[in-house]
C-alpha positions in Angstrom: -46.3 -1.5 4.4 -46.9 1.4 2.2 -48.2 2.1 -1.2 -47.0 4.3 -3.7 -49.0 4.4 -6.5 -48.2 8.2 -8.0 -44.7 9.6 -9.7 -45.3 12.6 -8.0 -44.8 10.8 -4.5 -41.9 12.9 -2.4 -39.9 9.6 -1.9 -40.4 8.4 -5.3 -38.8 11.8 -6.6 -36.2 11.4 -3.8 -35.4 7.5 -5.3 -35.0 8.9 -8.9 -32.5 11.4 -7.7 -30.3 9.7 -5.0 -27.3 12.0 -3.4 -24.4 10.5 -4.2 -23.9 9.0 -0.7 -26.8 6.8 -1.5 -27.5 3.8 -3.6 -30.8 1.6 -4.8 -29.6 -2.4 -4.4 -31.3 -4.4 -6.4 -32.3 -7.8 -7.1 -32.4 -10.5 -4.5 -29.1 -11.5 -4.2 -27.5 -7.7 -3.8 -30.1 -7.2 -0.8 -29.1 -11.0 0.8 -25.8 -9.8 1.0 -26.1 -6.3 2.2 -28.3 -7.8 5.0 -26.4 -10.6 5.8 -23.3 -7.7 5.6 -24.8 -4.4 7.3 -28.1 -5.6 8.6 -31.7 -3.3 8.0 -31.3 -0.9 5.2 -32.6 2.5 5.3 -36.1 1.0 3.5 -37.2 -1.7 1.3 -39.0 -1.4 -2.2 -40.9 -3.9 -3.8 -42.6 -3.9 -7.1 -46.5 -4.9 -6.6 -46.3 -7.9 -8.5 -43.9 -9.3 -6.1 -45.1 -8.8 -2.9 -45.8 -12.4 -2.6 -42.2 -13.2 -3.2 -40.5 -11.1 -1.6 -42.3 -9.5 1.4 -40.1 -11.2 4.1 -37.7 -8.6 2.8 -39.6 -6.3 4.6 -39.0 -4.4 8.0 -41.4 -4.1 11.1 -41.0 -0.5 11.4 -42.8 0.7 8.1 -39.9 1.0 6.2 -41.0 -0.7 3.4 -43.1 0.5 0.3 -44.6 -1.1 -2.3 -44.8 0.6 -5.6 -47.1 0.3 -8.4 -45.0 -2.2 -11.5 -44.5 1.1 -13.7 -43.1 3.4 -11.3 -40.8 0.6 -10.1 -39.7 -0.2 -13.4 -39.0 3.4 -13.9 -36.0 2.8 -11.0 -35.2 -0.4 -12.2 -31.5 -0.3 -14.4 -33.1 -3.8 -16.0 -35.0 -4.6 -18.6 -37.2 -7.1 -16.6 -36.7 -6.0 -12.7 -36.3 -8.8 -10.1 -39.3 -6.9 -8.2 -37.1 -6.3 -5.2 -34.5 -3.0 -4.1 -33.2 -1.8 -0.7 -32.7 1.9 -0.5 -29.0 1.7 1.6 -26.4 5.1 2.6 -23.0 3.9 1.0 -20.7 2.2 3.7 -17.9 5.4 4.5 -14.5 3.4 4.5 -11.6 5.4 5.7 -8.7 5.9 4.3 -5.4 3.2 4.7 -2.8 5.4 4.4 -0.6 2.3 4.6 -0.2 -0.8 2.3 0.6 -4.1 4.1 -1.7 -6.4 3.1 -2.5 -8.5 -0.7 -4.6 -5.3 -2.3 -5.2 -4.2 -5.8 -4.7 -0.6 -7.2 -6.8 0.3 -10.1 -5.5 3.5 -12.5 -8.5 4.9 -13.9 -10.7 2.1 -14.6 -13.4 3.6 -16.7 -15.7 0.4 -18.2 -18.2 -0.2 -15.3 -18.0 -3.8 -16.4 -14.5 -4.3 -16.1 -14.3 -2.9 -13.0 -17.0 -5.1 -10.9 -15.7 -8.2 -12.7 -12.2 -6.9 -11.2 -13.8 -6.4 -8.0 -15.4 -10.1 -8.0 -12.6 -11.4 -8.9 -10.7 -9.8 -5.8 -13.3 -11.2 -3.3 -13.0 -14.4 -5.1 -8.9 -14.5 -4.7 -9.1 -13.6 -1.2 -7.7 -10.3 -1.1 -10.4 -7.8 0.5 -8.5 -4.1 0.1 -9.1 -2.1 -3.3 -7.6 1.4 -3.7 -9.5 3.5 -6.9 -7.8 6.6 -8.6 -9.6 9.7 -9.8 -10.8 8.2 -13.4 -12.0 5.2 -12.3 -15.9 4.4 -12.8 -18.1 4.6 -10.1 -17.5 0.9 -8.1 -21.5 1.9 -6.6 -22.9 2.4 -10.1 -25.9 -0.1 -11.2 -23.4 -1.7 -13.8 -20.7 -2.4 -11.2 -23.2 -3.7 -8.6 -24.4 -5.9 -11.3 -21.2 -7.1 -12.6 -19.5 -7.6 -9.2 -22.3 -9.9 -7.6 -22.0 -9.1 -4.3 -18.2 -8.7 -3.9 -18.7 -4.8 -2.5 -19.6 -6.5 1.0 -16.3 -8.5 1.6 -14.2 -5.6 0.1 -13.1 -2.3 1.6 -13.1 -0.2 -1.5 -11.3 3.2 -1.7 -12.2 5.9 -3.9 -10.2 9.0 -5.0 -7.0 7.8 -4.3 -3.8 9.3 -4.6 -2.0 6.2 -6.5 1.4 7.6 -6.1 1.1 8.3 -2.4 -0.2 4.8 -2.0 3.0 3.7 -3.8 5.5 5.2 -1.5 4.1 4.2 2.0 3.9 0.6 1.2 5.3 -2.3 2.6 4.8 -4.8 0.9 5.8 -4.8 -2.7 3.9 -3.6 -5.8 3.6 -5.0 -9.2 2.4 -3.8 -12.5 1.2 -5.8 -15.4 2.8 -4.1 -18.6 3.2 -5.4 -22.3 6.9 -3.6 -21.7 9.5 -6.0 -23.0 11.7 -5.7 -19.8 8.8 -6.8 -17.9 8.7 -10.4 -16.5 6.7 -13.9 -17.4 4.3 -14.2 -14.8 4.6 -18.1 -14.7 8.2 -17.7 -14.0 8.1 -14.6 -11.4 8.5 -15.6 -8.2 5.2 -14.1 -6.5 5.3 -13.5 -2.3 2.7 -14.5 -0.4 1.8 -10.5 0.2 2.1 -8.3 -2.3 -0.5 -5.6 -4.4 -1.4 -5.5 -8.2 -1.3 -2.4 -9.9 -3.5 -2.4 -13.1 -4.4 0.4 -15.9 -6.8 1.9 -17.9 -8.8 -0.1 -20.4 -6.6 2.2 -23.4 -3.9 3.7 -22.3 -2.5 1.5 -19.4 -1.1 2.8 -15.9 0.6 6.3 -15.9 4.0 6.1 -16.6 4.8 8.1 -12.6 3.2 5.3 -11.2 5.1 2.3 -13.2 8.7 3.9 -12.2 7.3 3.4 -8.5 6.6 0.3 -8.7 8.9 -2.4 -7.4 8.9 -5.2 -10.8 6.4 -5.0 -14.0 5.1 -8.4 -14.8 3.6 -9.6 -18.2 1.2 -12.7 -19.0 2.4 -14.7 -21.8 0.0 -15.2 -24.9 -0.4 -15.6 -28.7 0.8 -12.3 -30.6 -2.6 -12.5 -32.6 -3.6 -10.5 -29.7 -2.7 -7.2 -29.1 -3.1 -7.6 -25.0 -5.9 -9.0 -22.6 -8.7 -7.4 -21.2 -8.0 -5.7 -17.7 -10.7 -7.9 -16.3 -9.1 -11.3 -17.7 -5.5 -9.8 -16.6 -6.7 -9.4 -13.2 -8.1 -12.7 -12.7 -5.1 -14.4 -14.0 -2.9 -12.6 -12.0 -4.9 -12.9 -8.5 -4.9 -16.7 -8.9 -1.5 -17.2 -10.1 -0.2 -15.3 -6.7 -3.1 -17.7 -5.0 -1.7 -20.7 -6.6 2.0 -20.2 -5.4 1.1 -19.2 -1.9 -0.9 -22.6 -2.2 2.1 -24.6 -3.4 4.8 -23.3 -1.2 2.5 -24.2 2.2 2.7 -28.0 1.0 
């Protein structure tokens, strides 16, 4: 093991300014499931107080540091740190240039909140193929790693997509969920077993291009006290209603 004990450490400057191809995981159960997922990460970091705890985290080939409480505190997005990180190189997923399996298309997500609990609650439906516009917030960002607990290592998540182009090489068909009044009730639409979601921004929806592409709009019913749902709630609600059917009609 090594110690870093000064802010002026090469590695420790290196940790405060990670390229983008690189993220800090932290917290226990974000480096279970990276190891369980991709194996050894590129090195460990462990806050001093926790060596104790958390040393069998550590690697055999001196890839693991421990760093004085403050200076890991200073890398920590927490207000009280877990003690524990893995220094990883983001997983590179190529491109699908075809849709043919249950997926969910996100235009310009930009809470990281809502998107990791959209990405958790894809894992948690079963489907495991996410395409992300330009717009959308970073899916590797502290915030999303927190809020998606772990769902980034069952998911192959594409960035930087070209929505439209995704649209018309499909084949399987798309749905969007709109408040439009000629979309249809969800709990009366007729969902197939494979099909993909296409879900908008937090404030202004999904691009109008993109909703004439689409193959049906679908709403979900609820009180007109409220104005519409958040994108998070929408997703899980449609997710498990597809789910629920596919359940149903295997009976």
């Amino acid at each position: 093991m090594n110690f870093i004990t000064s802010k002026e450490n090469h590695l420790f400057k290196r940790w405060k300014k990670l390229p983008k191809e690189q993220v800090l995981l932290e917290g226990e159960h974000l480096c279970q499931s990276w190891l369980s997922t991709y194996g050894k990460p590129k090195a460990t970091l462990i806050s001093e107080h926790a060596v104790g705890k958390y040393a069998r985290y550590g690697h055999q080939d001196g890839q693991t540091f421990i760093l004085a409480d403050r200076l890991f505190n200073q890398l920590s997005s927490v207000p009280s740190p877990q003690g524990v990180m893995y220094w990883v190189d983001i997983p590179i997923e190529n491109t699908q240039e075809v849709l043919e399996e249950n997926a969910l298309l996100l235009d310009r997500i930009q809470d990281p909140g809502n998107l990791g609990t959209i990405l958790r609650n894809a894992a948690a439906a079963g489907v495991r193929l996410v395409y992300l516009s330009s717009g959308c917030a970073n899916p590797w960002s502290d915030k999303v790693l927190r809020s998606a607990q772990g769902a980034h290592f069952v998911l192959k998540i594409l960035t930087q997509q070209n929505l439209s182009q995704v649209i018309q090489h499909k084949k399987i068909p798309i749905f969007a969920t709109t408040l439009s009044k000629t979309a249809k009730n969800l709990y009366t639409f007729n969902i197939p077993p494979s099909c993909a979601w296409l879900m908008g921004n937090e404030g202004s929806g999904i691009e109008k291009t993109l909703l004439d592409l689409v193959d049906d709009s679908i709403f979900i019913p609820q009180d007109s006290c409220v104005e519409s749902l958040n994108v998070g709630v929408a997703s899980a609600l449609v997710l498990f209603e597809q789910r629920r059917q596919s359940f149903y009609s295997q009976k």
